[in-house]
C-alpha positions in Angstrom: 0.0 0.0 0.0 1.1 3.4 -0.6 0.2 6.6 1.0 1.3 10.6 1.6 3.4 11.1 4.7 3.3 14.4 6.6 6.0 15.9 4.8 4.1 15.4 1.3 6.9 11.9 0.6 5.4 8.7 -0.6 5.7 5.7 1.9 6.6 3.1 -0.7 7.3 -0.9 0.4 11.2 -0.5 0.1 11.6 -4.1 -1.6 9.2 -2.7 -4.4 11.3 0.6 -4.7 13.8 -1.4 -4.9 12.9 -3.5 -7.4 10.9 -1.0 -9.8 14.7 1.1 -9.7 16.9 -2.4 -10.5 13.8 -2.8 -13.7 14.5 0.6 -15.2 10.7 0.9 -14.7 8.8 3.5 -16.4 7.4 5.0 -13.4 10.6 6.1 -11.6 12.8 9.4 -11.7 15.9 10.6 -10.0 16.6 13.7 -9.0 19.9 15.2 -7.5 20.2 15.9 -3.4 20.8 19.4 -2.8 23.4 20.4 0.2 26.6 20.9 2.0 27.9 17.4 2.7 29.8 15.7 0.0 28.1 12.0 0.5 25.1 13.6 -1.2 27.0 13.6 -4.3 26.8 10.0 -4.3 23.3 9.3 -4.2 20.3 10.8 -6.0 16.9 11.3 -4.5 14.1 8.4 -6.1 10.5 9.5 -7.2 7.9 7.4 -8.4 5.1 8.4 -10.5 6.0 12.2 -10.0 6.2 12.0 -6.0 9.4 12.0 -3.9 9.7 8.9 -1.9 12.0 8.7 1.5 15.2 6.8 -0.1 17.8 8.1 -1.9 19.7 5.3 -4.8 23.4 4.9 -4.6 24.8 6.3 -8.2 27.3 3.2 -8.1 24.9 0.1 -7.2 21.3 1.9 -6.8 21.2 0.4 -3.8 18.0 2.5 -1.8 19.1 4.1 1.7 17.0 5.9 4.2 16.9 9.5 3.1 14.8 12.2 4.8 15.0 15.0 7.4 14.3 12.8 10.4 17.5 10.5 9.4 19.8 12.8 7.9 22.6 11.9 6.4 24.1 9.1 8.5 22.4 6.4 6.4 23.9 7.2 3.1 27.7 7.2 5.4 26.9 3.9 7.0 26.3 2.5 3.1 28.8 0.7 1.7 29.4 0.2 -2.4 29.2 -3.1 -3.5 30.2 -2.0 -6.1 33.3 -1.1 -5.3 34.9 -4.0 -4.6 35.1 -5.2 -8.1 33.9 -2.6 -10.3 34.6 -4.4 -13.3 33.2 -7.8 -12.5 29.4 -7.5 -14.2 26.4 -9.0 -11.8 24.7 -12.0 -12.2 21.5 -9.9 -12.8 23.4 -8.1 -16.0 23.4 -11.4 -17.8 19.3 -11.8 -17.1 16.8 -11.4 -20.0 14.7 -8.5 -18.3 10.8 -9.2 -19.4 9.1 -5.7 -20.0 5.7 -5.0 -19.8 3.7 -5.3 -22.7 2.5 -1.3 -22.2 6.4 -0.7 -23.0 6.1 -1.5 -26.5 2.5 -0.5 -27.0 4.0 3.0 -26.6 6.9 2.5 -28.4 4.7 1.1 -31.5 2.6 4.6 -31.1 5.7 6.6 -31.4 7.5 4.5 -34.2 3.7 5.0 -36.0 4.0 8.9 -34.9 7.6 9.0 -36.4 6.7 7.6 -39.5 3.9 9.8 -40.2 5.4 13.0 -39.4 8.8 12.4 -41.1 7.2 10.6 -44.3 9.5 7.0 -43.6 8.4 3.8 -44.6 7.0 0.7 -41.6 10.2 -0.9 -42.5 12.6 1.1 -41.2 12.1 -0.4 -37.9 13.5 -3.7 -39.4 16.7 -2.4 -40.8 20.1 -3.5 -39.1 21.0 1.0 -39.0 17.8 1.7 -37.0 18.3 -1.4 -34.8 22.0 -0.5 -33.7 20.9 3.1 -33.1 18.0 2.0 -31.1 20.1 -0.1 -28.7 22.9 2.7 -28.8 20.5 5.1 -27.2 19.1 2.4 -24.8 22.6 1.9 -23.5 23.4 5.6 -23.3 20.3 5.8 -21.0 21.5 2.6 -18.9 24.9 4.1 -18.3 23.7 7.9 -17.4 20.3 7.5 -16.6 17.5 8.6 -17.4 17.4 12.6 -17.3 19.4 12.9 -20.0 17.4 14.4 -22.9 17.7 12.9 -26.4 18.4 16.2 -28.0 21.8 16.9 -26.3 23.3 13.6 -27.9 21.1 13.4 -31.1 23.9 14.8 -33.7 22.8 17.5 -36.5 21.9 16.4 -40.0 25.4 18.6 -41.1 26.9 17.0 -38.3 26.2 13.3 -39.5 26.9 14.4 -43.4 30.7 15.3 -42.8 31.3 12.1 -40.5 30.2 10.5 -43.5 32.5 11.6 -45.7 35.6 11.3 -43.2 34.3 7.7 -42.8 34.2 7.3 -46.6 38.0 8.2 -46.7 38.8 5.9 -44.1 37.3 3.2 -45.3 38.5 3.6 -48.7 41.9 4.0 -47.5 41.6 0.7 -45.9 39.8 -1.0 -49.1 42.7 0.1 -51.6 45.1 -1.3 -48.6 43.7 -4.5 -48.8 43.7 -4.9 -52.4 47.3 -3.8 -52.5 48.2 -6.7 -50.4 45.9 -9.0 -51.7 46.6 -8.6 -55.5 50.3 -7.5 -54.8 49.6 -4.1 -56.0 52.7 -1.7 -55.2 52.2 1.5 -56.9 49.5 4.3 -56.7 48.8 4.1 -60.3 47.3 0.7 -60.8 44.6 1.1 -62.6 40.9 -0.9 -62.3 38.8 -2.3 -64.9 35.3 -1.5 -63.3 31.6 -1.3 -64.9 30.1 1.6 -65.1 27.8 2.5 -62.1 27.9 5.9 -60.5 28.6 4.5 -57.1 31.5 2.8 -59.1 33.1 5.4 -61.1 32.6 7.9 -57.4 34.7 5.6 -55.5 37.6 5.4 -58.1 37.8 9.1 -59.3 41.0 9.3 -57.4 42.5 6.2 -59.6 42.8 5.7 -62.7 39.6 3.7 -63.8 38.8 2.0 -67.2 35.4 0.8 -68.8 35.1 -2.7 -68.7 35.0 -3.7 -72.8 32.1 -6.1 -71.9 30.2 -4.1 -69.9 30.3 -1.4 -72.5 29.6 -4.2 -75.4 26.1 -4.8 -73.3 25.1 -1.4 -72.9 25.9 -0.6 -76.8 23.1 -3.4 -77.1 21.0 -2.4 -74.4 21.2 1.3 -75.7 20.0 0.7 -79.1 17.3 -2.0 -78.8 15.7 -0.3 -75.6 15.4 2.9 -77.4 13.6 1.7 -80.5 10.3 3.4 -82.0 7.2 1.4 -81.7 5.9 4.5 -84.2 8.6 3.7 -86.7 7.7 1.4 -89.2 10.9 -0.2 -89.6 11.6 -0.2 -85.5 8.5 -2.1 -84.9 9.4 -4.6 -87.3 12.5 -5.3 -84.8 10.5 -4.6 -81.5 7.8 -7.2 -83.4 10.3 -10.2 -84.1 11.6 -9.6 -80.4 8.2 -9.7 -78.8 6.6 -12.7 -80.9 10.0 -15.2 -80.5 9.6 -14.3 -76.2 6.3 -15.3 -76.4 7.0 -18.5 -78.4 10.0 -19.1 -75.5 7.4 -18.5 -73.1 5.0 -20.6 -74.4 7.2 -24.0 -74.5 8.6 -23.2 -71.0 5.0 -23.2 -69.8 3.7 -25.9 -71.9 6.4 -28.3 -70.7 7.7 -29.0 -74.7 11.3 -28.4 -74.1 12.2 -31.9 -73.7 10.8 -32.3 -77.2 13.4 -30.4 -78.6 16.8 -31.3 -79.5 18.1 -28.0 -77.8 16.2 -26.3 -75.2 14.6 -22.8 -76.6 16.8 -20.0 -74.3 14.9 -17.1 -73.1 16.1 -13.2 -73.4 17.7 -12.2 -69.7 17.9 -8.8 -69.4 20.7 -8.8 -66.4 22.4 -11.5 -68.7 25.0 -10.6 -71.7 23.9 -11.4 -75.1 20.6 -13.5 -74.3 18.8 -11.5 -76.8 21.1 -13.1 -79.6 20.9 -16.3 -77.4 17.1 -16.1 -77.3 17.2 -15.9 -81.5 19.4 -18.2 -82.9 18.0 -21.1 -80.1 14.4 -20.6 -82.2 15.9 -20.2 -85.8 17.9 -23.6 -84.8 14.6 -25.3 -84.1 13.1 -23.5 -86.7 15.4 -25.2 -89.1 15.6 -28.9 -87.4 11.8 -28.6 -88.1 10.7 -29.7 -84.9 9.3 -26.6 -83.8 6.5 -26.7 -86.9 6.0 -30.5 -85.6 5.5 -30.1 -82.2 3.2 -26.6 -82.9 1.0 -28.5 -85.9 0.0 -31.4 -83.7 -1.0 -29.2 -81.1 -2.9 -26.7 -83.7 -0.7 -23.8 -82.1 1.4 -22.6 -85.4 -0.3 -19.1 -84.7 3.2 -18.9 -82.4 4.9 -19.2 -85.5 3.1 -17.3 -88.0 4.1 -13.9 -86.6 8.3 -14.7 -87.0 9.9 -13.1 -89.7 12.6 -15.5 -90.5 14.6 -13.4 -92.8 14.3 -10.7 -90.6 15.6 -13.2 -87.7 18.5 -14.7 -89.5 19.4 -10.8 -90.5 20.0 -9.5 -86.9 21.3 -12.9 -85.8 24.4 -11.9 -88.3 24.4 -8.4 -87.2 24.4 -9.7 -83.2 27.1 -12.6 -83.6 30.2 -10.2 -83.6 29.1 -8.4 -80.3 28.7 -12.2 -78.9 32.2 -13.3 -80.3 33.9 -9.8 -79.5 32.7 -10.5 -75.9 33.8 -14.0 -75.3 37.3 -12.9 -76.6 37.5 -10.6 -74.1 36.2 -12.1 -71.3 39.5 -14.6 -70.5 41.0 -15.5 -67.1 44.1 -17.0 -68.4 45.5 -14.8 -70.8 45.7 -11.0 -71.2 42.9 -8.9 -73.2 43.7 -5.2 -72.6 45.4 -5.0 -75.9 42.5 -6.2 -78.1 39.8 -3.9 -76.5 40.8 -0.6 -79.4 41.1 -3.5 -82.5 37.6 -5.2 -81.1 36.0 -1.1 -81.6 36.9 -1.4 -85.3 36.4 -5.1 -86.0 32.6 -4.0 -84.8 32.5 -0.7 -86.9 33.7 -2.6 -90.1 31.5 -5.1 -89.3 28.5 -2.7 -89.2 29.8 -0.9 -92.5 26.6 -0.8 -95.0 26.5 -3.3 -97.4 24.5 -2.8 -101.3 22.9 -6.1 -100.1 21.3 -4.6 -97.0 17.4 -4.1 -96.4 16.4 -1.2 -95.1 15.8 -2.9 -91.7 19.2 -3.8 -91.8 20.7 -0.7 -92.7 18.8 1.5 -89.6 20.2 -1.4 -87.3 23.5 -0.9 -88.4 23.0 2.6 -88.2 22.6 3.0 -84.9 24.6 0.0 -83.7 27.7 1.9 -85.1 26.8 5.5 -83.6 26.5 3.8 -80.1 29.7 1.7 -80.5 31.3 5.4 -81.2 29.6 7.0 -78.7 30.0 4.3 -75.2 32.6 2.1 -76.2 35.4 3.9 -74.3 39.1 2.9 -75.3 41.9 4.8 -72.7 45.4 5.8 -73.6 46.0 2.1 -71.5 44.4 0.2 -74.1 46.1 2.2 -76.9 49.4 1.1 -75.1 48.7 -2.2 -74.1 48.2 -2.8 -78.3 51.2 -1.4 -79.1 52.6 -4.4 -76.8 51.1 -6.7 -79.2 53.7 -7.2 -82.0 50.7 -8.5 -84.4 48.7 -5.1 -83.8 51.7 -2.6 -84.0 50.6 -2.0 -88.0 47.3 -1.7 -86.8 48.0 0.7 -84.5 50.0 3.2 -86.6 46.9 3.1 -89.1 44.5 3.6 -86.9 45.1 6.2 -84.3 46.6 10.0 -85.5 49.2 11.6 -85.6 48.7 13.2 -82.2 47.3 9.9 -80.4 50.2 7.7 -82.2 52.2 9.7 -81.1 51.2 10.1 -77.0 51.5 6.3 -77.3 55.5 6.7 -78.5 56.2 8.9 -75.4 54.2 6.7 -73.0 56.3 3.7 -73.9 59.5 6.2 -74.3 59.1 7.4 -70.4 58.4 3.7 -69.3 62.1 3.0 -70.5 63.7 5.6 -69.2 62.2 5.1 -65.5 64.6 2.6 -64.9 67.6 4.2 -64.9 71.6 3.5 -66.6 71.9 1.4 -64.7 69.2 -1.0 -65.6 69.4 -0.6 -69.2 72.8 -2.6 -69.5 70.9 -5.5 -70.6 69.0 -4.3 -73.9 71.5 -5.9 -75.8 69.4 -8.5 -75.6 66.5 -7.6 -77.9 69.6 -7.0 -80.4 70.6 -9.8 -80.0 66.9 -11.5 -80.6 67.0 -9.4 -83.3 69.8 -10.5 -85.2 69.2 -14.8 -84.0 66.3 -17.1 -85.4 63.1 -15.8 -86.1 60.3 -16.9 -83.6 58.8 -20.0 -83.6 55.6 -20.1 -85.7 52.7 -21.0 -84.3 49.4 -19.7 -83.7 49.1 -16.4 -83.5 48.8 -14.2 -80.5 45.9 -12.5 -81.8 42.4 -14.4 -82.5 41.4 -14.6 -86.4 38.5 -12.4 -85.1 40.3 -9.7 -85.3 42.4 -10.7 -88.7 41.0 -7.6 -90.3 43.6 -5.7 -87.8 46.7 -7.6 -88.4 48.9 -6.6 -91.1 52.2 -7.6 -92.2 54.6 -5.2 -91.3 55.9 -2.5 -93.2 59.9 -1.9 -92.4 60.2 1.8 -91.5 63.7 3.8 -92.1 65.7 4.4 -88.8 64.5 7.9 -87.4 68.4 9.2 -86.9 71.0 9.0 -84.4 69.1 12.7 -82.4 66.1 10.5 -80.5 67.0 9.5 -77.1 68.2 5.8 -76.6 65.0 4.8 -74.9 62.8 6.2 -78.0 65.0 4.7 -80.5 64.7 1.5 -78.7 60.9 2.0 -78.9 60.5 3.1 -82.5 63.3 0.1 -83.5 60.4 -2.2 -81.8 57.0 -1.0 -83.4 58.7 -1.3 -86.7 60.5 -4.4 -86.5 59.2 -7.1 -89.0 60.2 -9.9 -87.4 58.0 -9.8 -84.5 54.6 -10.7 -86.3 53.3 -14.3 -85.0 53.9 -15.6 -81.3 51.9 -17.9 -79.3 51.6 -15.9 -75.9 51.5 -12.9 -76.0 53.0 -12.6 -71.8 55.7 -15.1 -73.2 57.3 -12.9 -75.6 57.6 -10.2 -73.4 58.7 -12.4 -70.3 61.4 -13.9 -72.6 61.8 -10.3 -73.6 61.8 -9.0 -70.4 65.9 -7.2 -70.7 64.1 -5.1 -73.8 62.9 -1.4 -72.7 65.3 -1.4 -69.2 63.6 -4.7 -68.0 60.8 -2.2 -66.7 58.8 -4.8 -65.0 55.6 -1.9 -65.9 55.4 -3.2 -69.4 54.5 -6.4 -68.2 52.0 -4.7 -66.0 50.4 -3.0 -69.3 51.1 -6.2 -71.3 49.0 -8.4 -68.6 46.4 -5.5 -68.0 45.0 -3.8 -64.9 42.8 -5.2 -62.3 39.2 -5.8 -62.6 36.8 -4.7 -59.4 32.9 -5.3 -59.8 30.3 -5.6 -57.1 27.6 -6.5 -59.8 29.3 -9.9 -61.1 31.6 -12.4 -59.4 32.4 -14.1 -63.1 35.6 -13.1 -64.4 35.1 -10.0 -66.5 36.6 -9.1 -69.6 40.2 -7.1 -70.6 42.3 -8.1 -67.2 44.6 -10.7 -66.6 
């Protein structure tokens, strides 16, 4: 029972006090003793539900002592800390499960409700893992220093929690590039990364130097064009058609259970998936052409599926889509090094999207704008420009390719890489003489993929450019002109058996192997790296 004393205190069963203070409970406040003697400092008067009670709680254990002005202050002397004696060791109580009320979280559901109402956030927040940690954050603040403090004096400002972001996003990224370093032995600053091309991507590397991934560009060239056709245009609807009636026929035998009455299973267009669209095509024209499809439509009186297909028009853009298919899986090695053939697979596509007097006019808009979007998004970097020169099957190809001005930033590029070495290192060039002047190489297959024959030329012996270049640029010039370097088998063997050519700058290996590829969208290995 409780009840008002004479001096307006409420006489509360101590072992319930006691108990309501240990629970955190709802109903009780502390308020700090006022006076001259230090103890008092030590204790803090207890209230419950608004009314002062006669015990005051130890700070240290909230133990409850006799407090009032009949007792004084030789109660809260006599009181000794428990706590004291091993301030560090936690209670037994500390490790208990405490079961709240269900009124607790009543309220707490009404304020959550409140909260997202007023502020405009979605039910869910209350679910994520950021909203969770900062919940229990601010139930532990109020366990350590009780319960007066007030949630705007530790609630930071939204400019406050802005620029600890971004000083968290450098340390973090510091420690990211760290671990990369170590993990893909990466020793200088200017490594660069193959990455796609998100925003979050391309933010996080804009201190580095960061190249397009050749595959990822490839399926965006694709993506670009046939997401952006005309449904109002006569001869875009004809493509949007062909694309819409040979998804439905997919569909159809995926739902109908008549795969397994094909030879090859019909493959259906994916759009997080590269090249699915061609996929998608030739897996019906093969059917098309086993003649099972007809069979298995006839008996079932369904060859309204069929009706709608254009096959000319189908076998048309499966030529025109093959390329991009091909120039993709050429890059996308884990074995051997593709930075070189990223500028030569640009113009084996343009060539191969050159109009033709044989061309319908369907074919002829497709090219169209197939070509302007491989000009436009497929990105080649003074990198890839080098890492071609490397390649002594591409050197011709190069020269004819790039301008005066470009060829030319490539010539000083590989000039500086020569030169960083020092004298001292460059004692051994005698050795690409000397490979000059011995056997020619082995031949073999070439280094270079007969997709891209169109881009290897035999080479053309140029006249030395005079005694006035520096060693390191003659050396250079001697090497992209050489005609003895044409056909090799590896294209990391030649210049590992080459490696006392150009100072034995172990960075030429580095460009000849490629830079490192980083994607959080795809755990594949990705195109032009090593």
């Amino acid at each position: 029972m409780e009840g008002a004393n004479t001096r307006g205190e409420v006489d509360v069963a101590k072992n319930d006090l006691q108990r309501k203070v240990r629970s955190n409970d709802m109903s009780i406040k502390f308020t700090e003793l006022v006076g001259k003697s230090e103890i008092l400092s030590k204790f803090m008067r207890v209230e419950c539900d608004g009314d002062s009670t006669p015990y005051a709680a130890c700070k240290t254990c909230l133990v409850l002592v006799k407090y009032g002005s009949d007792s004084g202050t030789s109660g809260l002397k006599r009181h000794t800390c428990k706590a004291n004696s091993g301030k560090n060791q936690p209670s037994i109580a500390s490790f208990i499960k405490r079961k709240l009320p269900s009124g607790v979280k009543s309220r707490l559901t009404d304020k959550i409700a409140r909260m997202c109402s007023q502020d405009l956030r979605p039910f869910a927040v209350v679910e994520g893992k950021g909203f969770t940690n900062v919940a229990q954050e601010l139930l532990d603040i109020g366990a350590k220093y009780g319960s007066n403090v007030q949630v705007e004096d530790i609630l930071p400002c939204a400019r406050t929690v802005s620029r600890h972001v971004e000083g968290e996003y450098e340390k973090i990224k510091l420690l990211v590039m760290e671990e990369l370093r170590q993990e893909f032995g990466i020793l200088s600053n200017d490594t660069a990364f193959v990455t796609d091309n998100g925003s979050n991507v391309v933010a996080a590397f804009k201190d580095y130097v960061r190249l397009s991934c050749a595959g990822h560009n490839i399926n965006l060239i694709l993506k670009h064009v046939f997401d952006h056709l005309d449904e109002d245009n006569p001869v875009h609807s004809s493509i949007i058609k062909l694309f819409k009636d040979t998804k439905t026929l997919v569909t159809h035998f995926k739902r109908a259970g008549l795969q397994k009455a094909l030879d090859q299973s019909l493959k259906q267009s994916v759009e997080t998936r590269w090249n699915t669209r061609l996929a998608m095509l030739q897996s019906v024209n093969d059917a098309l052409r086993s003649g099972k499809l007809h069979d298995i439509l006839l008996r079932r009186n369904e060859l309204r599926y069929l009706n709608n297909i254009d096959c000319e028009l189908l076998e048309d853009i499966i030529q025109l889509l093959k390329p991009f298919d091909e120039a993709t899986r050429h890059l996308s090695t884990d074995q051997t090094p593709t930075l070189h053939l990223v500028l030569p697979t640009k113009a084996t596509l343009l060539r191969g999207l050159s109009i033709q007097d044989g061309d319908s006019v369907i074919v002829k808009e497709l090219k169209g704008k197939l070509a302007q979007a491989v000009e436009m998004k497929f990105k080649v970097h003074l990198y890839h420009k080098v890492a071609t020169a490397l390649s002594p099957s591409l050197r011709s190809f190069l020269r004819k390719t790039l301008n005066g001005q470009e060829y030319e930033e490539v010539i000083n590029t590989l000039t500086a890489l020569t030169e960083t070495a020092g004298t001292e290192e460059r004692r051994d060039t005698h050795r690409y003489e000397d490979y000059l002047i011995g056997p020619p190489p082995e031949q073999g297959a070439m280094e270079v993929h007969n997709f891209f024959a169109s881009c290897v030329e035999e080479e053309e012996r140029k006249e030395d450019s005079g005694d006035m270049e520096s060693q390191g640029r003659q050396l250079v010039l001697q090497y992209m002109s050489d005609t003895k370097l044409t056909r090799f088998q590896s294209l990391l063997d030649f210049w590992r058996e080459m490696s006392g050519f150009l100072a034995d700058n172990a960075v030429l290996l580095h460009y000849a192997q490629g830079p490192l590829y980083l994607s959080p969208t795809h755990t594949e290995m990705a195109p032009d790296q090593y």
